[in-house]
Backbone as a ProteinNet text record, in pm:
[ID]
protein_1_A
[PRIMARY]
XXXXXXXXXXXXXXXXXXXXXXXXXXXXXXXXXXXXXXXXXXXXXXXXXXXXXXXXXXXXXXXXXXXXXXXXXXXXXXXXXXXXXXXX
[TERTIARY]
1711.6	1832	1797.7	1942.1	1839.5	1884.6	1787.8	1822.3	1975.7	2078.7	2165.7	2240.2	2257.9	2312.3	2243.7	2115.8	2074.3	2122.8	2121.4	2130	2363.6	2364.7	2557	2582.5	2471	2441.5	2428.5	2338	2274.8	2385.7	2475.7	2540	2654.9	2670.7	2848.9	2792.2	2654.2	2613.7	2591	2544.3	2541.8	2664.8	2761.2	2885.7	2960.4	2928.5	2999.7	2961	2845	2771.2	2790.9	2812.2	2874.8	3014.7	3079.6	3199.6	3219.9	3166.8	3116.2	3044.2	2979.7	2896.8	2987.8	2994	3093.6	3221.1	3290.7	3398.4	3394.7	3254.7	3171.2	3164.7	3069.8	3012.7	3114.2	3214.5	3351.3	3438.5	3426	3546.5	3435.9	3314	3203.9	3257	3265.3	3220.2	3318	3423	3611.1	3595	3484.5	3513	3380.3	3304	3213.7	3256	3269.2	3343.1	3249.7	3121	3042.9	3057.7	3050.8	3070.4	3216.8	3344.4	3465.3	3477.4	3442.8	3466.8	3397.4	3338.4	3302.4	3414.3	3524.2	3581	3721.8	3743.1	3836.9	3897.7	3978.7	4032.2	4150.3	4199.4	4277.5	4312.3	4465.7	4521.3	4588.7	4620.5	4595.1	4685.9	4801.9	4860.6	4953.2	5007.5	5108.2	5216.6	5348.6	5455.3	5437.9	5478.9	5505.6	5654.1	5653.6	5772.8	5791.7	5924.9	5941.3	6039.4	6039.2	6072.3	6094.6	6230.6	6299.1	6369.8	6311.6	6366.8	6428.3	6503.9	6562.2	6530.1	6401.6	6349.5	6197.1	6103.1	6011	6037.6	5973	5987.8	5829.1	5812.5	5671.4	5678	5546.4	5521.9	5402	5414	5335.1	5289.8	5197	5143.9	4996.4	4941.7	4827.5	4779.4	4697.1	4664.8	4518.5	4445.4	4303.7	4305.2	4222.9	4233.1	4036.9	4004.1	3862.8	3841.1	3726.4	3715.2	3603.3	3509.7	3440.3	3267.8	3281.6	3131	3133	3234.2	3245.5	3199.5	3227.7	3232.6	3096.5	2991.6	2896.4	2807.3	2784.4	2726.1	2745.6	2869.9	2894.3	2823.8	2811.1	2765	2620.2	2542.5	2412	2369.7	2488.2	2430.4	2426.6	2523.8	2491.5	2378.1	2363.7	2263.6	2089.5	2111.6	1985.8	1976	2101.1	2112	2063.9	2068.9	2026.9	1835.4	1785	1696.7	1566.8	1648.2	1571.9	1513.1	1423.9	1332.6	1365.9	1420.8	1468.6	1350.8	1225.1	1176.4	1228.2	1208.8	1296.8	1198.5
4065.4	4115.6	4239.1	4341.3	4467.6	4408.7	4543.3	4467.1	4432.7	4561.2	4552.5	4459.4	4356.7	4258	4108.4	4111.3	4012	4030.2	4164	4184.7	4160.1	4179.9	4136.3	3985.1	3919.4	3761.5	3737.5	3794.6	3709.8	3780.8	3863.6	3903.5	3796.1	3746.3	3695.4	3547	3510.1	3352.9	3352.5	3479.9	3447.8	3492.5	3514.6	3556.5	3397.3	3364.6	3223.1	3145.4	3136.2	3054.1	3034.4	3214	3278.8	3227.3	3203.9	3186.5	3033.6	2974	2813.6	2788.1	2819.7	2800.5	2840	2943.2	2992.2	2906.1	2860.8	2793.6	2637	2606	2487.7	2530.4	2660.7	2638.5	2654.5	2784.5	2787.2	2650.7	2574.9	2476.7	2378.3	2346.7	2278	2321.1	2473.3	2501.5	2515.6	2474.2	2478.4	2427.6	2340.8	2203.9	2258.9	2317.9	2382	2484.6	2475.9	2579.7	2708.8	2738.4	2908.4	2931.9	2865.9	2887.8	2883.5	2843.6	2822.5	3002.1	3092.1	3218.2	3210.4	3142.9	3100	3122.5	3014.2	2998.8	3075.2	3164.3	3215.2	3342.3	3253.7	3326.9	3453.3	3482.8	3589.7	3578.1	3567.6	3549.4	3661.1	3678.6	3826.1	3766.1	3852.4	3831.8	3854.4	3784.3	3840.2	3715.3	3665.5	3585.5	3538.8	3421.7	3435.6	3438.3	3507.1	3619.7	3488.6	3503.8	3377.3	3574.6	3522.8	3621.1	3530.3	3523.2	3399.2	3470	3457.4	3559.2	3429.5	3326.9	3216.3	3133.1	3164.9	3106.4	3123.3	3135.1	3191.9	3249.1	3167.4	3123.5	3157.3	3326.9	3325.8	3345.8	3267.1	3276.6	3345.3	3470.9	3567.4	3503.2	3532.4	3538.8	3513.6	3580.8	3575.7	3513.9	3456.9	3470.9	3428	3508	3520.2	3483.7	3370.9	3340.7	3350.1	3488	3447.3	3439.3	3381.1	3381.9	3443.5	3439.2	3498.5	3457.7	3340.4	3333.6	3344.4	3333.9	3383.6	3539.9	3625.2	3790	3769.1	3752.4	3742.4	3716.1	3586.1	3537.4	3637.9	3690.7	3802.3	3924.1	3973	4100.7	4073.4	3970.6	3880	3897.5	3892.1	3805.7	3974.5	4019.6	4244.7	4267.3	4256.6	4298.5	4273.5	4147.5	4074.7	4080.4	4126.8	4176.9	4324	4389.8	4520.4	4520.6	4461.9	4444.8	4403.3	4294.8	4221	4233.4	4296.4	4325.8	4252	4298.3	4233.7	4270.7	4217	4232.5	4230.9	4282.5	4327.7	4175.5
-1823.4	-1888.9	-1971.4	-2014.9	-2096.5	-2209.7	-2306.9	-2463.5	-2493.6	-2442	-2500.3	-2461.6	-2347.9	-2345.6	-2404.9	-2410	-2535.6	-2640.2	-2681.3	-2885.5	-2902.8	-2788.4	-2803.2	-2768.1	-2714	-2722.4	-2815.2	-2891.4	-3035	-3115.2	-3129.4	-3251.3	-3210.9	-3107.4	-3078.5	-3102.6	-3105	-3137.6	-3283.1	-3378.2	-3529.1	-3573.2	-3530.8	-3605.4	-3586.1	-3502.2	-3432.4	-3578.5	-3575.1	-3654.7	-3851.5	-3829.5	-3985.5	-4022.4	-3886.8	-3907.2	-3957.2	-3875.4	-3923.6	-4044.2	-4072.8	-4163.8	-4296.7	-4306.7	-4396.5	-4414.3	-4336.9	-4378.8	-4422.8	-4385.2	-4435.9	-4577.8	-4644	-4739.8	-4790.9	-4814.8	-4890.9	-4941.6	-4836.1	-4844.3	-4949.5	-4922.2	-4995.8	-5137.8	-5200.2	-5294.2	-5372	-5301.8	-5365.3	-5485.8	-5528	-5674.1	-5741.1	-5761	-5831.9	-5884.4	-6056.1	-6119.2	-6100.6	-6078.3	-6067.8	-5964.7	-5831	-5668.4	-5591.3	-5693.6	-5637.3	-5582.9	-5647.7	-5545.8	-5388	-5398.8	-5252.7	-5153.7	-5162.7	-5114.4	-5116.4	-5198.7	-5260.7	-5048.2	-5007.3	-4884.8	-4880.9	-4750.6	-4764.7	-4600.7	-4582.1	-4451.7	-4395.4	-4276	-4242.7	-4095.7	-4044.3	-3951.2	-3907.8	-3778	-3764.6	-3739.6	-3755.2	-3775.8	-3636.4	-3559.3	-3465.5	-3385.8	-3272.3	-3228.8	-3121.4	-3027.8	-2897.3	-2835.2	-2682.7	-2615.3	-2480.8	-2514.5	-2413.8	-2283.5	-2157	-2084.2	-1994.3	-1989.8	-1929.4	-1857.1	-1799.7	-1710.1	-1738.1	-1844.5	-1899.6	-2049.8	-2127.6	-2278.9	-2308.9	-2403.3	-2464.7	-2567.4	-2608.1	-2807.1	-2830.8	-2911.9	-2951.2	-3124.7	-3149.3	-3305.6	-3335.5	-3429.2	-3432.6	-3607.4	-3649.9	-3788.3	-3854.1	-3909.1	-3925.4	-4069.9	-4092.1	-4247.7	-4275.6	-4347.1	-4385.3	-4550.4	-4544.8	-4710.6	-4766.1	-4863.3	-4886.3	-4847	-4828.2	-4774.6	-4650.5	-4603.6	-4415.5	-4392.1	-4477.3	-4507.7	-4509.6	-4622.1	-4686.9	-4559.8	-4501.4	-4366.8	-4285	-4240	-4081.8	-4136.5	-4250.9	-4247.6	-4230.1	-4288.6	-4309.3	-4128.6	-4036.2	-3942.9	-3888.4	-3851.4	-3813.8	-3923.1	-3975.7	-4039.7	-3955.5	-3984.1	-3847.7	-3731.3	-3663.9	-3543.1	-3534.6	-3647.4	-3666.8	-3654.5	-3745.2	-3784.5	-3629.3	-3568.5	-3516.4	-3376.1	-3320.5	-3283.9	-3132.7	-2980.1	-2883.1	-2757.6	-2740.8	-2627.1	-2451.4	-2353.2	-2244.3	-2123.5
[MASK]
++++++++++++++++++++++++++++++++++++++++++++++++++++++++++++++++++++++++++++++++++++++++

């Protein structure tokens, strides 16, 4: 394989991971009064729309809720993807 399809493997498996992890530790840290910014989120989106054509009924909408240790982890994880050294 060349590097550049390993190093877009490993960034789409630690973002996966950031994303998880992060919404683990956030939600963990909701009840700890110095770490509740942990979790402190922000939702982002769009409503969802229906587009009823009578015979074919579609539902559009999207909505991304991240918080702050999710941020913290994904940049953590490009960062190491930057860093990290991909033999061929």
């Amino acid at each position: 394989m060349k590097k550049g399809v390993l190093k877009t493997i490993l960034l789409i498996i630690l973002l996966v991971l950031a994303v998880v992890l992060g919404q683990i530790i956030g939600t963990a840290c909701a009840g700890i009064h110095f770490l509740s910014w942990l979790g402190a989120a922000a939702d982002f989106g769009l409503s969802t729309t229906e587009l009823n054509l009578s015979i074919l009924k579609i539902t559009f909408g999207i909505r991304l809720g991240i918080n702050a240790a999710q941020s913290i982890l994904a940049l953590a994880a490009v960062i190491a993807v930057i860093v990290i050294k991909v033999k061929e």
